[in-house]
Steps between C-alpha positions, in 0.01 A plus 500: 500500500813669525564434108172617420556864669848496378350393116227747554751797559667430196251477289202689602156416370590283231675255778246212515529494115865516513504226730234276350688530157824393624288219673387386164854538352627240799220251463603519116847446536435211732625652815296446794701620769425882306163446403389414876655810577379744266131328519527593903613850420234562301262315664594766783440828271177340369390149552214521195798511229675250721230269414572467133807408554501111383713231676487151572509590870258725693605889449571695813321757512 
């Protein structure tokens, strides 16, 4: 949660997007480690975008 608020201050509104694109970027690239955290931060700003987030695992959220 702390990443979240600490995300959110830094990037205002357009934080969930921010988040869910570099979520996308990690899953693309292969690296899981980032795309499970991105996919929880922006599961935390706003789980509905969280949700189309693809993954062969469930996505937090």
């Amino acid at each position: 949660m702390r990443a979240a608020l600490d995300h959110f201050a830094r990037h205002h509104l357009n934080a969930a997007h921010d988040a869910h694109a570099r979520a996308r970027a990690a899953l693309a690239s292969g690296n899981e480690a980032d795309f499970l955290f991105w996919a929880q931060i922006c599961g935390a700003l706003d789980r509905r975008l969280a949700r189309t987030l693809s993954n062969p695992r469930e996505v937090p959220g």
